[in-house]
C-alpha positions as CSV (number, residue, x, y, z in Angstrom):
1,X,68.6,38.3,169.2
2,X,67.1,40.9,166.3
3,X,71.1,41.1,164.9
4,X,71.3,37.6,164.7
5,X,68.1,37.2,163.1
6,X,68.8,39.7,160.5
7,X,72.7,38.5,159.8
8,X,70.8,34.8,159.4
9,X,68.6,36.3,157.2
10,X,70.9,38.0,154.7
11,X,73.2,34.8,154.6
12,X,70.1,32.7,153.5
13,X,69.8,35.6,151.1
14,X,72.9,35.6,149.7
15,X,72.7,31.5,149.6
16,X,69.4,31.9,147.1
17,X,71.1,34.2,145.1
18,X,74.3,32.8,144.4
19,X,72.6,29.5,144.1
20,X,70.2,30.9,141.1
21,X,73.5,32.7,139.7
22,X,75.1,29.6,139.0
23,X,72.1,27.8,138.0
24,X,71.6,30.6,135.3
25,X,74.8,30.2,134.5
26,X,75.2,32.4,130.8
27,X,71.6,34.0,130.7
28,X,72.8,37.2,131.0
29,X,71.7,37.7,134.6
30,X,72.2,41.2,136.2
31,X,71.2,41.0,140.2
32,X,68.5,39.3,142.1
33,X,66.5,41.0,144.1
34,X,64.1,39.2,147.1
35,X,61.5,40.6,149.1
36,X,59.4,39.2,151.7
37,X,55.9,39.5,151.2
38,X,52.3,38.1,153.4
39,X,52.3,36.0,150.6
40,X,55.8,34.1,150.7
41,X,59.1,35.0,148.9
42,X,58.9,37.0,146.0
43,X,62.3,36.6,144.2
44,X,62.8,38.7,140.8
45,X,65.5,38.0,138.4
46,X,66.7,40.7,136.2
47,X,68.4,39.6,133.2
48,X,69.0,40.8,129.6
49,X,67.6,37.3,128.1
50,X,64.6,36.6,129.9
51,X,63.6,33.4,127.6
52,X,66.4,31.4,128.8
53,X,65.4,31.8,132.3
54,X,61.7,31.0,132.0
55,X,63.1,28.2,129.8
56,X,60.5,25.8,127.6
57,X,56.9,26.4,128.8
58,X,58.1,28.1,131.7
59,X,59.9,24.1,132.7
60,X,63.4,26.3,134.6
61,X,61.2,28.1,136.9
62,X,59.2,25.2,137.9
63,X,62.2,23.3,138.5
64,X,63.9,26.7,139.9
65,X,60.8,26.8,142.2
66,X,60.5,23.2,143.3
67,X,64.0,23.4,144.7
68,X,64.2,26.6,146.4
69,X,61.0,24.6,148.2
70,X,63.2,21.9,149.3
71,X,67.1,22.7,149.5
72,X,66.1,26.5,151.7
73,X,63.0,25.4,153.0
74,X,60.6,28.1,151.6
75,X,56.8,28.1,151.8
76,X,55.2,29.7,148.6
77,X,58.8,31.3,146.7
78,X,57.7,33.3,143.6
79,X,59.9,33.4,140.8
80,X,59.8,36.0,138.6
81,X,61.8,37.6,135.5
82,X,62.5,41.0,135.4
83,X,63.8,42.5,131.7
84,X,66.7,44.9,131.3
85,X,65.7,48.0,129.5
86,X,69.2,48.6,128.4
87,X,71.5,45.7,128.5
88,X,74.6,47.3,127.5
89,X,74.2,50.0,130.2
90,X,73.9,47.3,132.8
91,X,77.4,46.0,134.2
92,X,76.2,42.8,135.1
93,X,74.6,42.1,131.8
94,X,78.0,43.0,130.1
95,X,80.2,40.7,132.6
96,X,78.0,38.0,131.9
97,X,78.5,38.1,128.2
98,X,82.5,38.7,128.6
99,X,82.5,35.6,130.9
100,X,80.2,33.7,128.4
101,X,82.8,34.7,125.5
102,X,85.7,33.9,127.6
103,X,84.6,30.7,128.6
104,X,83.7,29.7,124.5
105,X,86.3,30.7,122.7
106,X,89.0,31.2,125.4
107,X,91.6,33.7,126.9
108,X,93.4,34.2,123.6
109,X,90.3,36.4,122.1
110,X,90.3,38.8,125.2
111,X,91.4,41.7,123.2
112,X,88.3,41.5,120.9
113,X,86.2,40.5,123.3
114,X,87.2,43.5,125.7
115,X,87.7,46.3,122.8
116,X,83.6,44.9,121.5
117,X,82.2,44.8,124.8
118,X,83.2,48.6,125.6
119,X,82.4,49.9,122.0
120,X,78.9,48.8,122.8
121,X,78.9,50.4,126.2
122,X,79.3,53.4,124.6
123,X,77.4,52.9,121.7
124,X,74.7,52.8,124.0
125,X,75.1,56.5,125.2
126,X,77.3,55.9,128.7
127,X,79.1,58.5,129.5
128,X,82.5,56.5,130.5
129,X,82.9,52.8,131.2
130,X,86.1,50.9,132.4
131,X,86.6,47.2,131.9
132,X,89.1,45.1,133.8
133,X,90.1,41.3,132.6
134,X,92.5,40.1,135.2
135,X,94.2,36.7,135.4
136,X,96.2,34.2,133.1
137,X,95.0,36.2,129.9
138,X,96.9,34.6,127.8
139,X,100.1,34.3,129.6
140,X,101.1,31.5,132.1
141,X,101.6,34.7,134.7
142,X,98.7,36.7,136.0
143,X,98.0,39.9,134.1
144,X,95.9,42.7,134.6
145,X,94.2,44.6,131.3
146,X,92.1,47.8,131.2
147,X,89.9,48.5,128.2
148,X,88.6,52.3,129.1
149,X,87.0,55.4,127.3
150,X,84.9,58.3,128.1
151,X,85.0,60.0,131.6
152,X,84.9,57.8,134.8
153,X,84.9,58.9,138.1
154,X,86.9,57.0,140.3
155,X,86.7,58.4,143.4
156,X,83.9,61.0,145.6
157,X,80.4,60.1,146.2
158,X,79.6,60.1,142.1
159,X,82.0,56.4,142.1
160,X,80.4,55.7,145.1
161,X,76.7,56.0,144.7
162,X,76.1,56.6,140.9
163,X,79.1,54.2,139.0
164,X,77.8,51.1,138.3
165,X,79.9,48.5,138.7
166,X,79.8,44.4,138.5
167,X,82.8,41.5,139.5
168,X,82.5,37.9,138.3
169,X,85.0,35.5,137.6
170,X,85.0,33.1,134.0
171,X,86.4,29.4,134.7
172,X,88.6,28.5,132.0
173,X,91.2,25.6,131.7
174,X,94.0,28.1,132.5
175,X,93.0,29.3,135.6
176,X,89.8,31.7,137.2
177,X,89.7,34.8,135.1
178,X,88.4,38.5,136.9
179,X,86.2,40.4,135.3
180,X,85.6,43.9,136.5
181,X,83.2,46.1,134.4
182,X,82.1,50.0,135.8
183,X,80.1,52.0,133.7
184,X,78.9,55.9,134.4
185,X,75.2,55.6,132.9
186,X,74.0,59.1,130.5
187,X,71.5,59.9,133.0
188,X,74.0,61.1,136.1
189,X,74.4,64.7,136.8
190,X,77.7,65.8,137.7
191,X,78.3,68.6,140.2
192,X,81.2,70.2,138.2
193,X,78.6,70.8,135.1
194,X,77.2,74.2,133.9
195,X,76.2,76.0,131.0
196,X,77.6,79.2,129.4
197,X,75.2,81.7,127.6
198,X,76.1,81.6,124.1
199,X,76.4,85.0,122.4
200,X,73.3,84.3,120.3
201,X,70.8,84.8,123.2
202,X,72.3,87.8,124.2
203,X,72.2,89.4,121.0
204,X,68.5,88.1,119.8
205,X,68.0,90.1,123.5
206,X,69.5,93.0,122.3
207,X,67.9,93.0,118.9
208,X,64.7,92.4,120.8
209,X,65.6,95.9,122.8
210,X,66.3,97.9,119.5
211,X,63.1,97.0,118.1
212,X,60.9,97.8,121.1
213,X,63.0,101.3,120.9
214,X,62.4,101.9,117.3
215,X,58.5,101.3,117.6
216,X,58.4,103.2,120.7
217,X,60.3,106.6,118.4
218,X,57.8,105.5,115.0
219,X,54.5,105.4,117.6
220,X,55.7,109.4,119.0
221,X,56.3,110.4,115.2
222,X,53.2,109.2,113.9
223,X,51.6,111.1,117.2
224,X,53.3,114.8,116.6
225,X,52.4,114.5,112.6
């Protein structure tokens, strides 16, 4: 009974979110997040442009709130907006905008749009970032493109837990394009990183042991005279 509770529960979950996806379709959105509170449904939406969400005198999450009301039956649902610090850092934020360009000025500007897109990643300090346009791009067969740089870890618990990574898919006339973006953020700390002493500690330590000698000899001079 508690299973199927929880397995209705995440469904509904997943329902509201990909609903909200596709009505903020091009605002840059990076994930939803929804929490259950005393209070009712507190839904946060992190994107990188949080003005398109919020719309005119806040008109998109009114409308945004009146139907998650009706169509999922919530009692009091909270919409909020959540800012990304760091869109370029963010995969989702960076799918969105590929998708976006893709959609506007179509498959044949891939290139560009895939060479920009991971210049900026980088740009913004990651340490390695991968992206993956797969599909009719510009062919009438199904290709698969990889625009990488930097280190990326692809396998172990670092491209499990610490690579961030982000799939959508861009509607075009030609077909449904994939976009796959993974990006290893400056802040992770790999287990295969050390340090070596550089020689100029060890000789400032030295020097430091030379003069302590040489004041030590002055001070038992100075006392025999």
């Amino acid at each position: 009974m508690i299973e199927k509770r929880f397995v209705k529960q995440k469904i509904s979950e997943f329902q509201i979110q990909d609903f909200l996806k596709k009505e903020l379709l091009n605002c840059g959105i990076s994930h939803i997040e929804i929490k259950r509170t005393p209070l009712g449904e507190k839904i946060t939406v992190f994107t990188s442009r949080p003005g398109l969400v919020v719309g005119k005198k806040g008109e998109t999450i009114k409308r945004l709130t009146i139907v998650l009301k009706k169509k999922f039956k919530m009692d009091n649902p909270q919409l909020e907006v959540g800012e990304i610090e760091n869109p370029n850092l963010d995969p989702g934020a960076v799918a969105d905008r590929i998708v976006y360009a893709l959609e506007r000025f179509g498959s044949k500007r891939f290139k560009s749009i895939g060479y920009q897109s991971l210049q900026d990643i980088l740009d913004a300090g990651a340490l390695g970032a991968e992206i993956v346009i797969s599909g009719k791009v510009p062919s009438s067969r199904a290709k698969k493109w990889r625009f990488k740089a930097g280190h990326l870890k692809k396998s172990g618990d670092i491209s499990l837990s610490k690579v961030k990574k982000k799939t959508v898919q861009a509607l075009l006339k030609s077909g449904v394009i994939g976009v796959k973006v993974s990006i290893m953020p400056p802040d992770i700390i790999l287990p295969d990183k050390f340090e070596l002493k550089t020689e100029k500690k060890e000789q400032k330590k030295i020097e430091d042991v030379v003069k302590i000698e040489k004041e030590g000899t002055e001070d038992g001079n100075n006392k025999k005279e």
